[in-house]
C-alpha positions as CSV (number, residue, x, y, z in Angstrom):
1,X,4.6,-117.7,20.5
2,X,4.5,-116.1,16.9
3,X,1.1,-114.8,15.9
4,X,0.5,-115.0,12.0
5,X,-1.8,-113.9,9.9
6,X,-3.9,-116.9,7.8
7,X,-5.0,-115.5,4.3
8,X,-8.1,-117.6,2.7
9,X,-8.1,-117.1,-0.9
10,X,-12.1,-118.3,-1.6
11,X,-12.9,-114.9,0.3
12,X,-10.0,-112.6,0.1
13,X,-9.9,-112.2,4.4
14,X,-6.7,-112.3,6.0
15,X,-7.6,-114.1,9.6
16,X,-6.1,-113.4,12.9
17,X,-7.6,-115.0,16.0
18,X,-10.8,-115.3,14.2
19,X,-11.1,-111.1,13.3
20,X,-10.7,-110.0,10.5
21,X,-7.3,-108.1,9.4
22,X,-7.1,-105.3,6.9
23,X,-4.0,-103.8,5.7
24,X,-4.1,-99.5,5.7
25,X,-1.5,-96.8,5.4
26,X,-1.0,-94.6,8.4
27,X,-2.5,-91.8,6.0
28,X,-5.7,-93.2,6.0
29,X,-5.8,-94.3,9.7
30,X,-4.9,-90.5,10.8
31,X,-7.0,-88.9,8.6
32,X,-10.2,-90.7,9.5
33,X,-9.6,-90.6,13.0
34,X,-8.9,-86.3,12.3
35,X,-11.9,-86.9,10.5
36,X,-14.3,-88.1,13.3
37,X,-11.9,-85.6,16.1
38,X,-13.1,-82.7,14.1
39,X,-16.6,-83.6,15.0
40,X,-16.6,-83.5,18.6
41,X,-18.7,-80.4,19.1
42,X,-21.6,-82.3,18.4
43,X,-20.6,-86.5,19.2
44,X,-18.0,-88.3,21.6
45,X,-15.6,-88.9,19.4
46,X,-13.1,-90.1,21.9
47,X,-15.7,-92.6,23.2
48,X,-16.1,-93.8,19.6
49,X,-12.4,-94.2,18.9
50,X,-11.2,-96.0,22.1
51,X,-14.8,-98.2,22.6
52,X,-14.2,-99.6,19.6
53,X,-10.8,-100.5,19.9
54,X,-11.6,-102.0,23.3
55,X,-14.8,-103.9,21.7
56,X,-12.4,-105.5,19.0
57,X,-9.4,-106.0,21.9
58,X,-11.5,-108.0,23.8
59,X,-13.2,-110.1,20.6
60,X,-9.2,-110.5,19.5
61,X,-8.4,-112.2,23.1
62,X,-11.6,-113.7,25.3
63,X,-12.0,-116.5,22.7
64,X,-7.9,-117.0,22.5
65,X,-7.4,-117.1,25.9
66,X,-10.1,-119.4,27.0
67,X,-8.8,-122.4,24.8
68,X,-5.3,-122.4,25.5
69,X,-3.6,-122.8,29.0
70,X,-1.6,-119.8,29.6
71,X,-0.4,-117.8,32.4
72,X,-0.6,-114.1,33.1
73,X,2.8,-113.3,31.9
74,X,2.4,-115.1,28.4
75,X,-1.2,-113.3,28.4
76,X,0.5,-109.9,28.7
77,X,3.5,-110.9,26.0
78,X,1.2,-112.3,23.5
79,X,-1.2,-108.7,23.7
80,X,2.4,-107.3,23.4
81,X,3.2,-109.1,20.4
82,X,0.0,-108.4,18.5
83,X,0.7,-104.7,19.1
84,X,4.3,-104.7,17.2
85,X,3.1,-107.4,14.7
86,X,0.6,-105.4,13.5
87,X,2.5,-102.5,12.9
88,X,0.7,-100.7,16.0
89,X,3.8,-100.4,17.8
90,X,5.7,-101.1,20.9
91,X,3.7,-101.9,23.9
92,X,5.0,-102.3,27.8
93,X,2.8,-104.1,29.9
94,X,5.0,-105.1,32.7
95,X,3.4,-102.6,35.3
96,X,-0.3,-103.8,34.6
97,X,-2.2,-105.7,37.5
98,X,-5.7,-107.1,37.6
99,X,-6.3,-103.8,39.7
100,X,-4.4,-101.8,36.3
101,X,-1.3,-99.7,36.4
102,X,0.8,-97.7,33.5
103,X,1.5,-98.5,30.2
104,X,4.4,-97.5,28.0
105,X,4.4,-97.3,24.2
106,X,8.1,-96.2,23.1
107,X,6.9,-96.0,19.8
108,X,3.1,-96.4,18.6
109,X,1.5,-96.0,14.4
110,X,-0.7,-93.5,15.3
111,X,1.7,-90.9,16.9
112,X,4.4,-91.5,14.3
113,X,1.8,-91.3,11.7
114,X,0.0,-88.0,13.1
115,X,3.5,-86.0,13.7
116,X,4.1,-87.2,9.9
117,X,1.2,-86.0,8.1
118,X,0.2,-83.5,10.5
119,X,2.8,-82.5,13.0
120,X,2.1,-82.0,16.7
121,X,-1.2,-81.7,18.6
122,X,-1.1,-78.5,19.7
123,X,-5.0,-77.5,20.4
124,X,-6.4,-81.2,20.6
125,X,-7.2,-82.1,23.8
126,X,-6.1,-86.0,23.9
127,X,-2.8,-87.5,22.5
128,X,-3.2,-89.5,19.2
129,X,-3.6,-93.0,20.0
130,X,-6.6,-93.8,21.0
131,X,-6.6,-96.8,19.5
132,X,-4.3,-98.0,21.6
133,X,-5.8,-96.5,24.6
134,X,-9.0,-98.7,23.7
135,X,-7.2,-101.9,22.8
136,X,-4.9,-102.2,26.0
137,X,-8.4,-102.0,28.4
138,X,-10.3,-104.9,25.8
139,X,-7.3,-107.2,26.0
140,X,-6.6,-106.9,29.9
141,X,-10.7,-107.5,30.1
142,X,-9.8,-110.8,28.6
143,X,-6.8,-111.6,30.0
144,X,-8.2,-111.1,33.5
145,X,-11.6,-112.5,32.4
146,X,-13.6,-109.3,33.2
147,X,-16.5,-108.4,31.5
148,X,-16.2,-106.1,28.2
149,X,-15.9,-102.7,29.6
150,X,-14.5,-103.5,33.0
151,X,-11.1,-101.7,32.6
152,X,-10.3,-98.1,30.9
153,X,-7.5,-96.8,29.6
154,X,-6.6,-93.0,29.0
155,X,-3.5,-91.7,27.4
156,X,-1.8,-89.2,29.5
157,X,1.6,-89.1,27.5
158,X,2.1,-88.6,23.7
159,X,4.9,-87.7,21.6
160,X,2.0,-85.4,19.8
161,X,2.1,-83.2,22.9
162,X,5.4,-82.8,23.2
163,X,5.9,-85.4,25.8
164,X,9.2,-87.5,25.2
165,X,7.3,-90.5,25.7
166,X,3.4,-92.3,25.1
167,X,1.9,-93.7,28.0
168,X,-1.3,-94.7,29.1
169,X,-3.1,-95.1,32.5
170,X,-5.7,-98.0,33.3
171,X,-8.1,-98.2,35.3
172,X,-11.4,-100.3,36.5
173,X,-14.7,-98.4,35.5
174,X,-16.9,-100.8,34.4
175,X,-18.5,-99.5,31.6
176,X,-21.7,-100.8,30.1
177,X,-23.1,-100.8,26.8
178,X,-20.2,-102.3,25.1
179,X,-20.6,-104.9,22.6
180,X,-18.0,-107.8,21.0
181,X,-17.2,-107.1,17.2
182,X,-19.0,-109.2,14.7
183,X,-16.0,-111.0,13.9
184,X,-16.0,-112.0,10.2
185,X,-19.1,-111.8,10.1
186,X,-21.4,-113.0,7.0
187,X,-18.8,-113.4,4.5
188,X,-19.4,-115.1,1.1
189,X,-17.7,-117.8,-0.7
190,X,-15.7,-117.3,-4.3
191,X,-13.0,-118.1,-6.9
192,X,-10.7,-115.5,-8.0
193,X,-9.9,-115.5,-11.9
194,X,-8.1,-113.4,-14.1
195,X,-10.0,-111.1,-16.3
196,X,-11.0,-112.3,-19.8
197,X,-9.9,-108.3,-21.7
198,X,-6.6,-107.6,-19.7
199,X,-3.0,-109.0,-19.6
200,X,-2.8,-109.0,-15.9
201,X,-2.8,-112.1,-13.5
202,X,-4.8,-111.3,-10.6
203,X,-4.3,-115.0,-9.1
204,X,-0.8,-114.7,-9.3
205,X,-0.3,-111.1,-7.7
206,X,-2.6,-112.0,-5.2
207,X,-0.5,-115.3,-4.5
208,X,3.1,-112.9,-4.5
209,X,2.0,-110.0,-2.1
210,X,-0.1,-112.7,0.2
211,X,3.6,-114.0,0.9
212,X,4.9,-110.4,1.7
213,X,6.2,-110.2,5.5
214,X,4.0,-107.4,6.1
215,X,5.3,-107.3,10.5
216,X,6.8,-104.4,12.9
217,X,10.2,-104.7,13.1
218,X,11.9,-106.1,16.5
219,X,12.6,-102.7,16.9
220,X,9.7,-100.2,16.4
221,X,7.0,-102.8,16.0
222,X,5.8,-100.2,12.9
223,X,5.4,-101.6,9.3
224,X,7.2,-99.5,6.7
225,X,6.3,-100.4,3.3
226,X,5.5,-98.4,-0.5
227,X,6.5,-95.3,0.9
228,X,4.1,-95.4,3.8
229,X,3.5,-96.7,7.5
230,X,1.7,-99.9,7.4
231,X,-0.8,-101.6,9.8
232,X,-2.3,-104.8,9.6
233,X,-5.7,-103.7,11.6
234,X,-8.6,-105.3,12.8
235,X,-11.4,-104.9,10.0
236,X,-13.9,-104.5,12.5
237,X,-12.3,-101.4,13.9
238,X,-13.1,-99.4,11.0
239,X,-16.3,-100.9,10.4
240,X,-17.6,-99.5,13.8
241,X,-16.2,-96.3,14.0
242,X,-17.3,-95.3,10.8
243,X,-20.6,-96.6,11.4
244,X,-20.7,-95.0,15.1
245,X,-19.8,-91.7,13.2
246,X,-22.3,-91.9,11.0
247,X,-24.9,-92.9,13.0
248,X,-24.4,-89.9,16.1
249,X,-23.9,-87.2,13.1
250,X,-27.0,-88.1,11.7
251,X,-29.3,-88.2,15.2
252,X,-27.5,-84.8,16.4
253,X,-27.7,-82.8,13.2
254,X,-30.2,-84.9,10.7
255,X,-29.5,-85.4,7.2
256,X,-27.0,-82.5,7.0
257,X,-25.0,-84.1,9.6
258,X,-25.0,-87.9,8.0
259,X,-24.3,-85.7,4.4
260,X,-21.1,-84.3,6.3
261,X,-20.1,-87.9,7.7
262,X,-20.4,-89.5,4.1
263,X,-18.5,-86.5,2.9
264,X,-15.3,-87.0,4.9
265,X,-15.7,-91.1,5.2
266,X,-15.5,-90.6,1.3
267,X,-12.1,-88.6,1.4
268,X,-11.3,-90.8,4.1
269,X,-11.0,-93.2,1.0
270,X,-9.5,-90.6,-1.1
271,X,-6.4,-89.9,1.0
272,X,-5.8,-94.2,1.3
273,X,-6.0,-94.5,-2.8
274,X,-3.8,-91.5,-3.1
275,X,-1.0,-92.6,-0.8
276,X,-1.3,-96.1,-0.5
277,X,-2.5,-97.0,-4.1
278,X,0.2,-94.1,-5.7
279,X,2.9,-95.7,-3.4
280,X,1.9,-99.7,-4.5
281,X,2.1,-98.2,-8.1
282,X,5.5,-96.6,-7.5
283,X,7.1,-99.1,-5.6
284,X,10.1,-101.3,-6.7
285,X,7.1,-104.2,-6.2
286,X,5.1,-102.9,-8.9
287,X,7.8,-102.3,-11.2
288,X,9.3,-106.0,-10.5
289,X,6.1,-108.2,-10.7
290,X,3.1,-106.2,-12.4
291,X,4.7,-103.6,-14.5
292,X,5.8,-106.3,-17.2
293,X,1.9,-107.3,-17.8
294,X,0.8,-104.0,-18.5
295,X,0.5,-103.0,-22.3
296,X,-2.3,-99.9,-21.7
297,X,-3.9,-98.0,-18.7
298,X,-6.5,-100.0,-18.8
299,X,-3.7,-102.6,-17.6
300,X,-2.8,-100.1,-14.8
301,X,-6.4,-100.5,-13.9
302,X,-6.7,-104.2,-13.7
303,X,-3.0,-103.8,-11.9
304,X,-4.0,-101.9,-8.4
305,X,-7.2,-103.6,-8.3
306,X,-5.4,-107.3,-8.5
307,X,-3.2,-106.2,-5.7
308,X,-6.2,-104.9,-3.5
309,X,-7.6,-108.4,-3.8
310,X,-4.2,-109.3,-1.6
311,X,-5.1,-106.9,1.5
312,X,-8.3,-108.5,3.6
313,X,-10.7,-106.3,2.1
314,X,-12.9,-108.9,-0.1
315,X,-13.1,-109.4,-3.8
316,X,-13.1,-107.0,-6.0
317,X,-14.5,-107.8,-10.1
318,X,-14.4,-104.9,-12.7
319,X,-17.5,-105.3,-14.3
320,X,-17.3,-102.3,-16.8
321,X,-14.2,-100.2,-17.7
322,X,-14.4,-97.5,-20.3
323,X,-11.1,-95.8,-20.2
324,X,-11.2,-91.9,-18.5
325,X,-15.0,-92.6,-18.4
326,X,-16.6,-94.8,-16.4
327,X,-15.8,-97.9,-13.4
328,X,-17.9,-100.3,-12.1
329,X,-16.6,-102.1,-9.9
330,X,-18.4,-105.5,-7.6
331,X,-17.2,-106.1,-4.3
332,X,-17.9,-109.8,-3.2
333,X,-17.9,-110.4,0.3
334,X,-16.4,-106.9,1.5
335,X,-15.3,-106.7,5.2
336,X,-17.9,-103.3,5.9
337,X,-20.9,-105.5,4.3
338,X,-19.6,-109.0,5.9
339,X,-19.8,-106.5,9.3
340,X,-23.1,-105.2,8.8
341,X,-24.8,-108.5,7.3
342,X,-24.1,-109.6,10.7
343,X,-26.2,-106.6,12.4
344,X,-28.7,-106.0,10.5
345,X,-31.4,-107.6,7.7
346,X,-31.8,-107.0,4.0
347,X,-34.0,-104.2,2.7
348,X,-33.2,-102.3,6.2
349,X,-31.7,-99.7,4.4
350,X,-30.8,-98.0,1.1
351,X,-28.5,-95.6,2.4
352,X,-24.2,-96.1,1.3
353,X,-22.4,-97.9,3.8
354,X,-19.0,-98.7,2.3
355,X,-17.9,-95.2,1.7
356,X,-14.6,-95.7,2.3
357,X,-14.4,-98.1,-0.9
358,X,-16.1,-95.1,-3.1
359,X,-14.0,-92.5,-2.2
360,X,-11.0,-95.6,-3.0
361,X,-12.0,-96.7,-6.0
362,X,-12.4,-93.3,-7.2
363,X,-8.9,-92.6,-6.1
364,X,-8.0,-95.4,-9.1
365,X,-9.6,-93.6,-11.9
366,X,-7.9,-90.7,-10.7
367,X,-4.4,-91.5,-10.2
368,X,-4.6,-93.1,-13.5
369,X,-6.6,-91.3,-16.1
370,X,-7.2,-87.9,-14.2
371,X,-3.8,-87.6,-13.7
372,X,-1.1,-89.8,-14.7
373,X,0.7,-92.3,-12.0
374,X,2.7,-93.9,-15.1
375,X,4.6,-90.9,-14.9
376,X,5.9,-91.6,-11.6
377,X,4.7,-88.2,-10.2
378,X,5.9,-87.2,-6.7
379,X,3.1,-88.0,-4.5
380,X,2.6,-84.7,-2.6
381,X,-0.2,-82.4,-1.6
382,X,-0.1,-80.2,-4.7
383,X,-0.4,-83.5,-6.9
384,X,-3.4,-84.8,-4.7
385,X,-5.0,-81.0,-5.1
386,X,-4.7,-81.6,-8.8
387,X,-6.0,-84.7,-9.6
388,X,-9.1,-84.7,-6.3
389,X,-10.3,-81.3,-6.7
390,X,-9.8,-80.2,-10.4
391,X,-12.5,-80.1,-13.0
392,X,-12.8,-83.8,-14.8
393,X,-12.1,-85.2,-12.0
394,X,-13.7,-88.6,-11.1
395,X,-16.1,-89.3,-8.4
396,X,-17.4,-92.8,-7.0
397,X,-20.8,-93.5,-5.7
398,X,-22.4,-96.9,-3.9
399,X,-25.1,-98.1,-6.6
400,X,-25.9,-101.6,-4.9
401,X,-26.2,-102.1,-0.9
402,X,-25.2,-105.5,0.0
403,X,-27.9,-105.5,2.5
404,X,-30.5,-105.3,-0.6
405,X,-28.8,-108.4,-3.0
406,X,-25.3,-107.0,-4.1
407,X,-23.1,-104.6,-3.4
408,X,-21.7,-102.2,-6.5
409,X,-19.9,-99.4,-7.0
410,X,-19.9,-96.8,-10.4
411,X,-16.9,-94.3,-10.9
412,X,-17.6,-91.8,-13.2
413,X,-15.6,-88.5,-14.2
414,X,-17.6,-85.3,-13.4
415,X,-17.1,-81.9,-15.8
């Protein structure tokens, strides 16, 4: 079978197998998973990284499997497919039983991505995937129609390590205390229009890059696209290990430790906008379809924010734009509120959730008045030093919780 992805334009999700899909840069997916690593003195972060993945594996497949007829074998190929669709990677299930066995992963996003950015794991205790590792034990839960937690799944190969291959070995545990993702959750309904005071047409970029063939090769099963590695991952999967990383930093070390998990969810956001939002804006794509719109910066503006209404992650309105001042920015329907809507009621809490999207948004006021993408700068670490961590440089900040009425974001440049 070929699994694709089914975009719904009145609520910017991309849909596959009813969870949500989200499109991220292997930058961002390594350095929020180093992120939560460096944090393992005081939580589990391998239990956060590879529960969630199983939680979401087994949401992706239980429902699936149980409506269509299919045997073990086209089970185990479709979970395969999935893997390299998505950009995750190859994935070898052949020598998996209902009792578990060993899995191969020739190539896999989150090794290639982690030996690109930051080279081998030479003190880290685990290899690099442990997304992987959790999704192969949720999908064989489903296809062998186990309860959620039944199987585990370790990596004991990884390129990281210096191995010449990534493999993992499952087993049966039956772990408790797992729970099925949200799925799309409480999303909300709207219509996408172009903005009344710029030249850009957000229906008809969103209409272009929706029709992109954003798949792993045959080969590789990785995405690569703008410069970067490329996965079209499960929404959810972000949602709850940010919100698991949150949550254990703030019970083990208080306020000062949620103030260091906002810190680095927030660069989290910093490093996508910078590498994923620089390469969009340097691409042959950009030049070809948006550049010809744009008359000002403020065009620039209006530019990457019409493409991010193409990638899954909700709508996104510019409410107020004074240029190398100030953003503010709606989101409508956002795949972290649509996630927590689903968990928990209104007025529960005033504190951020979506910090990924403040530390993102500020990445556009950066790239584009702090420092100057037009110029077609090379996209390295001394240009992300300069324009991040310089004086005048912009910050964003979560005004409105969506579990209080609306959810709103303000960028605003800081002396």
């Amino acid at each position: 079978m070929k699994i694709k992805a089914n975009y719904l334009n009145d609520r910017n999700a991309c849909m596959m197998m009813q969870e949500p899909m989200i499109l991220h840069c292997h930058h961002y997916n390594v350095f929020l998973q180093k992120s939560i690593e460096a944090s393992s003195d005081y939580i589990d972060a391998e239990a956060i990284l590879t529960d969630s993945a199983q939680e979401v594996g087994y949401s992706v497949f239980s429902d699936y499997f149980k409506e269509g007829n299919f045997s073990e074998s086209e089970k185990l190929k479709t979970i395969e497919e999935l893997h390299s669709c998505c950009g995750f990677g190859v994935l070898d299930l052949s020598a998996v039983t209902s009792a578990g066995g060993v899995v191969h992963s020739p190539s896999n996003h989150y090794v290639e991505g982690w030996l690109s950015k930051f080279g081998e794991r030479k003190t880290e205790k685990y290899g690099a995937a442990f997304f992987t590792a959790g999704f192969i034990a949720g999908a064989l839960d489903a296809v062998y129609e186990k309860e959620l937690g039944c199987f585990c799944s370790k990596q004991t190969h990884c390129k990281t390590k210096g191995d010449t291959t990534n493999s993992f070995e499952v087993t049966i545990i039956n772990k408790k205390g797992l729970s099925e993702s949200p799925k799309e959750g409480v999303f909300q309904i709207f219509e996408l229009t172009n903005h009344k005071d710029s030249n850009i047409d957000y229906v008809g970029i969103r209409t272009a890059l929706t029709a992109m063939d954003f798949e792993g090769d045959s080969e590789s099963g990785l995405i690569s696209v703008f410069g970067v590695m490329l996965t079209r991952m499960f929404a959810n999967y972000y949602v709850l290990i940010s919100a698991k990383f949150l949550f254990e930093m703030e019970n083990k070390m208080g306020e000062m430790g949620r103030m260091i998990a906002e810190e680095l969810l927030v660069e989290a956001g910093h490093v996508c906008a910078f590498n994923t939002f620089g390469g969009i804006m340097e691409s042959a794509e950009w030049n070809g379809l948006i550049k010809p719109m744009i008359q000002n910066k403020e065009d620039w503006v209006h530019g990457i924010v019409a493409c991010l209404n193409s990638l899954g992650w909700g709508g996104l309105f510019i409410k107020e734009l004074v240029p190398n001042e100030k953003l503010v920015l709606e989101v409508i329907s956002g795949y972290e509120s649509n996630s927590f809507m689903k968990n928990h009621k209104k007025g529960e809490t005033n504190k951020p959730m979506s910090l990924f999207k403040a530390g993102a948004v500020a990445g556009i006021m950066n790239l584009i008045y702090h420092g100057d993408i037009s110029e077609n700068p090379e996209l390295n670490e001394t240009y992300y030093n300069k324009i991040f961590k310089t004086d005048g440089k912009f910050e964003g900040k979560q005004i409105q919780c969506r579990l209080n009425g609306f959810e709103y974001f303000i960028i605003i440049g800081f002396i």
